[in-house]
C-alpha positions in Angstrom: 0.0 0.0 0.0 2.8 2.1 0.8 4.7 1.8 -1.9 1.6 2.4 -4.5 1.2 5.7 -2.5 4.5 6.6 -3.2 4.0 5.7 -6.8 0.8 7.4 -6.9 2.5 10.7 -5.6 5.0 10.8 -8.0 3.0 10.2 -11.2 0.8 13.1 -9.5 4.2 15.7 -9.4 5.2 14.9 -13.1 1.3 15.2 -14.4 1.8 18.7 -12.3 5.4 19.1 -13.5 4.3 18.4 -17.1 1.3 20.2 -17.0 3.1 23.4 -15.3 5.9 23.1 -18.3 2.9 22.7 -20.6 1.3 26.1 -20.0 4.7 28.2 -19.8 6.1 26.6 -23.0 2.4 27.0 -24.9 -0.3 28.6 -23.3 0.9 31.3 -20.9 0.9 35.2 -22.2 4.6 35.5 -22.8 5.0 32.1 -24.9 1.7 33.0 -26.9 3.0 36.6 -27.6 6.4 34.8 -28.9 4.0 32.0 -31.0 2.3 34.4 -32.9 5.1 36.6 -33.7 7.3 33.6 -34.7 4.4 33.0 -36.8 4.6 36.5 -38.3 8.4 36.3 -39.0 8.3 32.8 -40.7 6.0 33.7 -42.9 8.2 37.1 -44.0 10.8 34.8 -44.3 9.1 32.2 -46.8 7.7 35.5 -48.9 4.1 34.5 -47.9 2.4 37.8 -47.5 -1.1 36.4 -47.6 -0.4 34.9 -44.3 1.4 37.4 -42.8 -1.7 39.7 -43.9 -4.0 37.7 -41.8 -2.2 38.0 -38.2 -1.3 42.3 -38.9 -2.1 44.0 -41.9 1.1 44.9 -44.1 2.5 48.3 -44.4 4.0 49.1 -48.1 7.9 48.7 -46.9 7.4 45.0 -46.0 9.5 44.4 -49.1 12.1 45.7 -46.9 11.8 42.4 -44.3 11.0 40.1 -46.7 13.2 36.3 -47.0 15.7 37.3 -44.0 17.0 35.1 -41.7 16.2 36.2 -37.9 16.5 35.2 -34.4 15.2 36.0 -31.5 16.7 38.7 -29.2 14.5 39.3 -26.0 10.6 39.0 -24.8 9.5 41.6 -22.4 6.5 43.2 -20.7 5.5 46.6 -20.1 2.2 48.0 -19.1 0.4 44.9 -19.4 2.0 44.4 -23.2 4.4 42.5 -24.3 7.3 43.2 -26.8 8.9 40.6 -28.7 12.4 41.8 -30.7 14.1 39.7 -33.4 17.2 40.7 -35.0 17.9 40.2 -38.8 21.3 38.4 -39.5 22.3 40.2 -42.4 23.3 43.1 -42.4 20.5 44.9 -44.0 18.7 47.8 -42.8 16.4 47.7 -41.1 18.4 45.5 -38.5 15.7 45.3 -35.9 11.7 44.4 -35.8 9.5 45.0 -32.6 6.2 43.3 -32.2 3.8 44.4 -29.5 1.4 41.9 -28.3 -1.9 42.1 -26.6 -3.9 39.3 -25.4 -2.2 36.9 -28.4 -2.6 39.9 -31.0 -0.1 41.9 -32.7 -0.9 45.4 -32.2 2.1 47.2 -33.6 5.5 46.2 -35.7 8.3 48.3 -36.1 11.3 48.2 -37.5 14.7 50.5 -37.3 18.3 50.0 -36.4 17.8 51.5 -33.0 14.9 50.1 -31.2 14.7 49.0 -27.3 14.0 46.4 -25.7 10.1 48.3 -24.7 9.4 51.7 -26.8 9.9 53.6 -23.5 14.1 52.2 -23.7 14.3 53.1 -27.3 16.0 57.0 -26.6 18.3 55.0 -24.6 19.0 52.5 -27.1 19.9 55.1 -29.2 22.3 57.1 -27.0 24.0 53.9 -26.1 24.5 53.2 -29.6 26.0 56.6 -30.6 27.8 57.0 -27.3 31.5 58.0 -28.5 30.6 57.2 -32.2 31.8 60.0 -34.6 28.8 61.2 -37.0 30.8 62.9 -39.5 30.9 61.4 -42.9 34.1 59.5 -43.7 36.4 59.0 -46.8 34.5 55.4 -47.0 31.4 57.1 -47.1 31.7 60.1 -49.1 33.5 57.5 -52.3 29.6 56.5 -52.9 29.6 60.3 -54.3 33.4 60.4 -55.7 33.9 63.1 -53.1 37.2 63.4 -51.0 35.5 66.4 -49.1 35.4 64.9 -45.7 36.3 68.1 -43.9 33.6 70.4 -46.0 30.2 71.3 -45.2 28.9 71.1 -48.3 29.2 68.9 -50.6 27.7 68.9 -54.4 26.4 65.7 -55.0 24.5 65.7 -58.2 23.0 68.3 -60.6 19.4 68.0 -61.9 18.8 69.8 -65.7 15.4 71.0 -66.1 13.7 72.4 -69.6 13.3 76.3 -69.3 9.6 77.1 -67.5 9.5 72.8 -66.8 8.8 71.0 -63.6 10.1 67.6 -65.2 14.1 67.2 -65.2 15.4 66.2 -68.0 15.3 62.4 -67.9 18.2 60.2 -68.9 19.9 57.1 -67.9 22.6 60.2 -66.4 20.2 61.6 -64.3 17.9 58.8 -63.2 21.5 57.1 -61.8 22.5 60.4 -60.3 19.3 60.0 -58.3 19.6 56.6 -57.7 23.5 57.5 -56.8 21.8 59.7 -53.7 20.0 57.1 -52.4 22.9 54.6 -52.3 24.8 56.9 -50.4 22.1 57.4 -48.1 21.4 53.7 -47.5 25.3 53.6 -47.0 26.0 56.5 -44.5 22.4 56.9 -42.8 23.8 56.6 -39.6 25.9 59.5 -39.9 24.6 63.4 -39.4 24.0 64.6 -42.9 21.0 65.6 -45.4 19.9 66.6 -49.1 19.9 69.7 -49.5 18.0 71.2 -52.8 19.0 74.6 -54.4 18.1 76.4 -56.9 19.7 79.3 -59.1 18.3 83.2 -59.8 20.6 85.8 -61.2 20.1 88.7 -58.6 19.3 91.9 -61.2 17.1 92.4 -64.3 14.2 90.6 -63.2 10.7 92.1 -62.7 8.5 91.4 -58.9 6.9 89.1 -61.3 9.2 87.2 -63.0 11.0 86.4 -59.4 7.8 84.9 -58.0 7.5 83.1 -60.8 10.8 81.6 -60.9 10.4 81.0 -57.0 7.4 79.0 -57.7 9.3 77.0 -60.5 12.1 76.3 -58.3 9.6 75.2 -55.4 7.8 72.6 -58.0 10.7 71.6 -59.2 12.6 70.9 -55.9 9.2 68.7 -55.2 10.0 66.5 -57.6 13.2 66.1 -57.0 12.1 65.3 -53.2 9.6 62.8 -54.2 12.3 60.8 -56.4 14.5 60.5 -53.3 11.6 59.6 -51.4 10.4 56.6 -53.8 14.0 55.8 -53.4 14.0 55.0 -50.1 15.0 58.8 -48.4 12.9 59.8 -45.4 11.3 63.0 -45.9 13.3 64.7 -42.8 16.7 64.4 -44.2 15.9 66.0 -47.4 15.8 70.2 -47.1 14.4 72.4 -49.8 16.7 75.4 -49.4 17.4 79.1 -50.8 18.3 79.7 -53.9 21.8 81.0 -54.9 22.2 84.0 -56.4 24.3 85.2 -59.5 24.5 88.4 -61.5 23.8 88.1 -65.1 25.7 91.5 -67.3 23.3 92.9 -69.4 23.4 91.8 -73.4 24.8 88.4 -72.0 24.5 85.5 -73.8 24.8 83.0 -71.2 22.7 80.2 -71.2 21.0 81.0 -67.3 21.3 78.5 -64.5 18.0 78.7 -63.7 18.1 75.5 -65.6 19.5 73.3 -62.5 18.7 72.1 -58.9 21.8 71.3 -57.1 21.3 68.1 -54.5 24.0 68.9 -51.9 25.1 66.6 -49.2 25.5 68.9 -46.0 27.4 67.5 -43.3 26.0 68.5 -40.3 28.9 67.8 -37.9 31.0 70.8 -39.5 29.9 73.4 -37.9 29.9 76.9 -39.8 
């Protein structure tokens, strides 16, 4: 009798012990929040958007995440939420993606290079991560624009031809891979403190009230355009600046074909001061 008590008591500790690893490993709120982003990420990584669709609705720079390796990083809880963080392993940008969970639901993905642990660690994250790190653009960075310039401000990256009174530059396999020349530079040095800055040209005499707002207005349109292709091309809208024009004095009877023609894309590199 004794010994079938004993027997009984321990088949009665594993079924708890079992049932106790059960529920932590499937069915408690923490392994339920990693199950359904795991779900998420594997089906990034086999390029089925359909099903990825169906547990949060895709944004349009999923093509960005799509058939990378990943691995887990950390699970943790805030505020009654939890936050699951995978890394990518290639190194791709974005590097990071954050799910928050609620009750086995993703509420939110995000992805970036500097992202927390919780989205109240994130400023941290950052600071930690450019703690000591120079933000200057370097010699490596700057050959993506065959510039040496590292100690200048600004720094002339490409030059846009427009038709005279035309918002539409002049479109060539030249220009288009000037353009597309920006934006692998940017993909390249993001990290460091720069933008696009896009100037225009006015001569500063012989020109009517009139004819100055109009080429003002020109120049605005035209910049636009300009600051969409970047855009399309993967530029965030913040590091892109529409700027002043420069001026330039035009003799009169000149013959000179006028610069209002182009729309400089400078790189200025913020960490030289003025």
């Amino acid at each position: 009798m004794k010994k079938f008590l004993i027997i009984a008591v321990t088949l009665s500790i594993i079924a708890t012990c079992a049932g106790a690893f059960a529920y932590f490993k499937y069915f408690s709120p923490e392994s339920r929040a990693k199950y359904v982003s795991e779900n998420y990420m594997k089906s990034l990584l086999a390029n089925d958007t359909e099903k990825a669709s169906t547990l949060f609705p895709l944004k349009p720079a999923t093509s960005e995440i799509l058939q990378r390796n990943y691995r887990l990083s950390t699970i943790a809880m805030e505020n009654d939420l939890y936050y699951v963080l995978y890394n990518f392993a290639d190194s791709k940008q974005p590097s990071l993606i954050r799910f928050t969970i609620e009750s086995s639901e993703i509420k939110k993905i995000e992805t970036g290079s500097r992202l927390g642990l919780t989205p109240s660690t994130d400023k941290l994250e950052a600071e930690q991560q450019t703690a000591g790190v120079s933000k200057c653009l370097t010699k490596s960075d700057l050959k993506y624009i065959d510039s040496t310039s590292v100690y200048a401000r600004n720094i002339r990256g490409a030059t846009m031809i427009f038709p005279s009174d035309s918002t539409e530059y002049i479109a060539t396999d030249d220009s288009n891979s000037l353009l597309d020349r920006m934006a692998n530079f940017y993909k390249k040095a993001y990290e460091n403190d720069f933008i696009f800055e896009l100037r225009g040209y006015r001569q500063s005499t012989g020109l009517s009230g009139k004819e100055s707002e109009q080429l003002d207005s020109l120049f605005q349109r035209r910049a636009i355009v300009l600051q969409k292709e970047l855009i399309k091309r993967g530029v965030p809208l913040d590091r892109i600046l529409i700027s002043d024009k420069y001026t330039y004095y035009i003799p009169e009877q000149s013959t000179e074909v006028t610069n209002e023609l182009y729309v400089d894309i400078n790189v200025v590199n913020r960490c030289i001061k003025v």
